[in-house]
C-alpha positions in Angstrom: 27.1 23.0 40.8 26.5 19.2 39.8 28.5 16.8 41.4 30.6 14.2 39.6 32.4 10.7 40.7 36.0 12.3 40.7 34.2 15.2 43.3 32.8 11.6 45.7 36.3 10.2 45.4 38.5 13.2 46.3 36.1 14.9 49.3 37.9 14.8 52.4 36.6 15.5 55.7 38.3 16.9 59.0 39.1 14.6 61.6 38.3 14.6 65.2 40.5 13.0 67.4 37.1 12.1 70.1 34.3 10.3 68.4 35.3 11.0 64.8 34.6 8.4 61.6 36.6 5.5 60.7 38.6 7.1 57.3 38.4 3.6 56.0 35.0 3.3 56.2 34.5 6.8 55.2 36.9 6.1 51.9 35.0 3.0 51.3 31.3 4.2 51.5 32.7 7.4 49.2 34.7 4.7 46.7 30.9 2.8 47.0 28.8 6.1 46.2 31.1 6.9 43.5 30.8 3.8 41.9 27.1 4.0 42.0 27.0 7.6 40.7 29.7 6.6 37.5 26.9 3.9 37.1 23.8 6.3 37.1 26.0 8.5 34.9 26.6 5.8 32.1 23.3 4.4 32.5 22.0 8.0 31.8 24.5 8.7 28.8 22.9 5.6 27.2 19.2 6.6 28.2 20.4 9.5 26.5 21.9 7.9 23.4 19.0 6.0 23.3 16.2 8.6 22.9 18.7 10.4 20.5 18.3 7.5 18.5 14.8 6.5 18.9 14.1 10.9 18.2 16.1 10.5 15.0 14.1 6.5 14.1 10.7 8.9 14.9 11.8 11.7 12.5 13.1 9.1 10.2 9.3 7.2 10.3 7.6 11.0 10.4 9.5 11.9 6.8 8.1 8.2 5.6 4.7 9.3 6.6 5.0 12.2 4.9 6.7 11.1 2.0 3.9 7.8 1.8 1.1 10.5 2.5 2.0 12.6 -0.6 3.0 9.6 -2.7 -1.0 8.4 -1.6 -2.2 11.6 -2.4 0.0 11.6 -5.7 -1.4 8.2 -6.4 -5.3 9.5 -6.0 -5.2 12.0 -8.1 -3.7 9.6 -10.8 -6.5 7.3 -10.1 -9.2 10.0 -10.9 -7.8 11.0 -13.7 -6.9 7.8 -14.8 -10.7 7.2 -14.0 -12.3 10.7 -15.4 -10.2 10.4 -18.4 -11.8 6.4 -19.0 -15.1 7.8 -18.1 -14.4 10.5 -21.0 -12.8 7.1 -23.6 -16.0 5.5 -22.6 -18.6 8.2 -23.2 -17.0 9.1 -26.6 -16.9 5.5 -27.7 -20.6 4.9 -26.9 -21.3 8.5 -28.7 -19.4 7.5 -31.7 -21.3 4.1 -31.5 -24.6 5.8 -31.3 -23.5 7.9 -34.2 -22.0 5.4 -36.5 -25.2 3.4 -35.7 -27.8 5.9 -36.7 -25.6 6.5 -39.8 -25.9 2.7 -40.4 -30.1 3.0 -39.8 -30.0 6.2 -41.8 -28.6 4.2 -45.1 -30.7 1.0 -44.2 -34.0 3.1 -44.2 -33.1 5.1 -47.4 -32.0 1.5 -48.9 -35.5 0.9 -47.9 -37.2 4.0 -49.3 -35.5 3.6 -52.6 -37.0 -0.5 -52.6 -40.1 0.5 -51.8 -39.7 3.4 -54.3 -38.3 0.4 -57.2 -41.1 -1.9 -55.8 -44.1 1.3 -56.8 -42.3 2.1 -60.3 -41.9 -1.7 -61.0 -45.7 -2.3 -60.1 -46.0 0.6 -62.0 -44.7 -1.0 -65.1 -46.4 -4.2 -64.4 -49.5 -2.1 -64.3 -48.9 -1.1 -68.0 -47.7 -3.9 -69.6 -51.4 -5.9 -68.3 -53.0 -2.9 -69.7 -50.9 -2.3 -72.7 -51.6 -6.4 -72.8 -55.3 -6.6 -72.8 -55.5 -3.2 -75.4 -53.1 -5.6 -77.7 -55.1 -8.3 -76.6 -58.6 -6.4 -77.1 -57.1 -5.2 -80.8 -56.4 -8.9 -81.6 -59.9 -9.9 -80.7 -61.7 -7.3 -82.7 -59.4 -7.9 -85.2 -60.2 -11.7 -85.2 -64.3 -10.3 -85.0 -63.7 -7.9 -88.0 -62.2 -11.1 -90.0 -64.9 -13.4 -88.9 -67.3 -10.7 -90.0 -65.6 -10.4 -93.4 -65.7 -13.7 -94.0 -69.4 -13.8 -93.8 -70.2 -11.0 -96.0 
């Protein structure tokens, strides 16, 4: 059975008529040790109170840890995504880079081909007209000689 402050205050004792206690003293020692045991009471209600509240501020910071844990986690993955999925931009930029580029070198070495192919036909032609020249040129001349000749007959 626990004992309380209102047990202290109302104990009473037998007296003895020979050699028995003072019930003043008695009274004021139990008024004394009551007063210290309402104390120790109180003081242990709010020891109480107080790791109620400090239980419920740890459970209230161990939800925040979970809650900041998952929002971190949550954050993470967004970064690498965020990061696989630029990786993936970047990778298709450069491809379509590398493509349009070997387009671009595909069209300037047939531009090429067909200059060097104009540059062959127009040498080609030039080719003809000195020869087509010096035949006209050869024709003139032994015309000339056969009108020379004729002369002198």
């Amino acid at each position: 059975m626990e004992l309380t402050p209102l047990d202290i205050r109302n104990q009473k004792f037998a007296s003895k008529k020979l050699g028995g206690y003072d019930p003043e003293e008695v009274q004021q020692f139990l008024e004394q040790t009551a007063a210290a045991f309402e104390k120790l009471i109180e003081e242990r209600a709010d020891l109480l109170r107080t790791i109620s509240n400090d239980k419920n501020t740890v459970e209230q910071y161990k939800h925040l840890e979970e809650t900041l844990k998952g929002a971190l986690i949550t954050m993470q993955r967004v970064l690498d995504e965020t990061k696989t999925r630029a990786n993936k931009e970047a990778d298709l930029i450069i491809a379509e880079a590398k493509a349009k580029a070997e387009r671009e070198a595909q069209t300037i070495r047939n531009q090429a081909n067909d200059l060097r192919l104009e540059i062959d036909r127009l040498k080609q032609v030039q080719v003809s007209y000195f020869s087509r020249l010096r035949n006209l040129m050869r024709t003139q001349e032994d015309l000339l000689n056969n009108m020379e000749n004729e002369d002198d007959v």
